[in-house]
C-alpha positions, 0 to 999 in steps of 0.5 A: 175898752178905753187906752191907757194915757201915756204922759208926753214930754219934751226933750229939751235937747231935740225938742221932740215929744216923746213917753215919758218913760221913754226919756231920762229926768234931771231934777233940780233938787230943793237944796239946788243940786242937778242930779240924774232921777231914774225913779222920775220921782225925785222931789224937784223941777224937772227936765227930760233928755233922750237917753242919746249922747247928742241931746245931752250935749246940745242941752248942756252946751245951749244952755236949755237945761239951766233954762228948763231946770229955772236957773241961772247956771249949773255947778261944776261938779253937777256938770260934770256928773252929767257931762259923764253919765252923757258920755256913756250914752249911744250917739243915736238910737238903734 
């Protein structure tokens, strides 16, 4: 019986290699908005972060998501929708 491939991708927070499934997509959409894609199907460049507080500030704060996403830099209010829905995240995993 063969297994199932699981995608992998990398946080770009952390770095670490986590399912696909597992992680929360950013999208940079055609028009050049960053927004949050639950689906993962969003049309555009895409990012993945662990759904936890400090892979998001290390990631908006480092600039590695306007490197990931190929941009020069984030609008404000697509900074803050992200800096929000950060903010609703657990710190660290259960």
């Amino acid at each position: 019986m063969a297994r199932k491939h699981i995608p992998q991708r990398t946080c770009v927070g952390c770095r670490q290699v986590q399912a696909k499934r597992e992680m929360i997509r950013i999208v940079r959409t055609p028009e050049g908005r960053v927004e949050i894609d639950p689906t993962g199907k969003k049309s555009g460049r895409g990012a993945y972060l662990h759904p936890r507080r400090s892979c998001w500030e290390r990631a908006l704060k480092d600039g590695r998501l306007e490197y990931a996403l190929r941009m020069e830099a984030l609008r404000e209010e697509d900074r803050m929708a992200l800096v929000a829905y950060a903010s609703t995240l657990p710190e660290d995993e259960a």
